[in-house]
C-alpha positions in Angstrom: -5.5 70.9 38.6 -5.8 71.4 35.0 -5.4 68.1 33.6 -6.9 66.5 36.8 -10.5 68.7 35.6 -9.9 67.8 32.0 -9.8 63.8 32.9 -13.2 64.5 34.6 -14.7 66.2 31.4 -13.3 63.6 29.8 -15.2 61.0 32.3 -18.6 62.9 32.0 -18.3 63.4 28.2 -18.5 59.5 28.1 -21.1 58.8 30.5 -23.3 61.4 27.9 -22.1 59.6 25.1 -22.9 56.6 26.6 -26.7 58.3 27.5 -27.1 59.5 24.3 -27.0 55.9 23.6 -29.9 54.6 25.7 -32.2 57.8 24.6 -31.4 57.9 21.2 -30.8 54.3 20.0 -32.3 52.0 23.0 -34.7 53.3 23.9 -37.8 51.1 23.5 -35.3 47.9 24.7 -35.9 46.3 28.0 -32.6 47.1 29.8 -32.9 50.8 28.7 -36.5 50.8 30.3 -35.0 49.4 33.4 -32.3 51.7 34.0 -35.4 54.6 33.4 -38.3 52.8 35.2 -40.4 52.9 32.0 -42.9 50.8 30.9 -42.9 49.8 27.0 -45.8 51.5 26.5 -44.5 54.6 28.0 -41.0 54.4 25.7 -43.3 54.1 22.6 -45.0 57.1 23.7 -41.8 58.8 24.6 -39.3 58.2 22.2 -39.3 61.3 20.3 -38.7 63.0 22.8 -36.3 60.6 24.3 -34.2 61.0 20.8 -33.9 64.6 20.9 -33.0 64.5 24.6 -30.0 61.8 23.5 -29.0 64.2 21.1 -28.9 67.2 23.1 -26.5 64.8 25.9 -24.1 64.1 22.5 -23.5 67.8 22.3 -22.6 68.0 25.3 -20.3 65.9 25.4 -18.7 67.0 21.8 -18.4 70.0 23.5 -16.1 69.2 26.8 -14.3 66.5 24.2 -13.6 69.1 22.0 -12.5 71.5 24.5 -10.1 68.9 25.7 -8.6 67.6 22.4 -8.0 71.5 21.7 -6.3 71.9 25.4 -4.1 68.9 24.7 -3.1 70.4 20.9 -1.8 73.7 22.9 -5.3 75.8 22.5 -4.9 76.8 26.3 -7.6 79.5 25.3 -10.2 78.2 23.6 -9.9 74.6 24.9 -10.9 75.2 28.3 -13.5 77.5 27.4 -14.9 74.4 25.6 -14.7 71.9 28.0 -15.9 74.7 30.8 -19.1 75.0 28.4 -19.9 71.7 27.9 -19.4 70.3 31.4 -21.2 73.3 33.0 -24.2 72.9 31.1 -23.8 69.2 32.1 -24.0 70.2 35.8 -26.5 72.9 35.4 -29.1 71.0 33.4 -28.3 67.9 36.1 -29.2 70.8 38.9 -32.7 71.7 37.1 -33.2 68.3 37.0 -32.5 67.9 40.4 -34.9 70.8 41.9 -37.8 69.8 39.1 -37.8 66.6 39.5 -36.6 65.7 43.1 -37.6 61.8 42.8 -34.8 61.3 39.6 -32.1 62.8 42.4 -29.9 59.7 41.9 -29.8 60.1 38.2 -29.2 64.2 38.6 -26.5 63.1 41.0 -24.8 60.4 38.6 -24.9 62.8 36.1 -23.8 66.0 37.3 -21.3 65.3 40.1 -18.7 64.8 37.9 -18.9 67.4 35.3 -19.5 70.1 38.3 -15.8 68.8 39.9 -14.5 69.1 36.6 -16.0 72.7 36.3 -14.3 73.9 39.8 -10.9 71.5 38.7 -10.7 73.6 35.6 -11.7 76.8 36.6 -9.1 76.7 39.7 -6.2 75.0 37.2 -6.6 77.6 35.2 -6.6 80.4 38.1 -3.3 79.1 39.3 -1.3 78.8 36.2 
């Protein structure tokens, strides 16, 4: 259970990566604004706080990876701990995005599904051992 929660993390650390990405470094670009549904005016407007925002997803995700490497290196203390803090704020910040904005559900959904699996994968891998 363990290692199948940790492949998770793994899987929502990238997909944060991977929106750090289009917040932080795309964007004002047309296929960012697509996957968002914003206007180029509205990413002008926006991208400050768009930047931050990509940032805050790349800590995340720094987080559950480093909480994995550490697992994998033997850290069967800290590393979970780790990857439990990164991919539970994942989930949780998906859920307040979920219940304040109930029209971005999908995008909630894609990205907190994942890291909440990984949470109960973890949490129960490390219950049984």
């Amino acid at each position: 259970m363990l290692t199948a929660g940790l492949v998770l993390a793994g899987i929502a650390a990238a997909l944060h990566v991977y929106i750090f990405y289009m917040e932080s470094l795309a964007w004002t670009r047309p296929s960012t604004r697509a996957v968002f549904g914003t206007s180029a005016e509205d990413a002008e407007t926006t991208k400050e706080l768009a930047f931050n925002q990509g940032f805050y997803n790349l800590f995340l995700a720094v987080l559950a990876g480093l909480g994995i490497a550490l697992t994998a290196s033997g850290a069967d203390d800290v590393g979970p701990a780790l990857a439990l803090a990164g991919t539970g704020s994942m989930a949780a910040a998906a859920i307040v995005l979920l219940l304040s904005s109930p029209a971005h559900a999908s995008a909630a959904l894609k990205q907190g599904v994942i890291p909440l699996v990984a949470v109960v994968l973890v949490v129960l891998g490390l219950a049984t051992s």
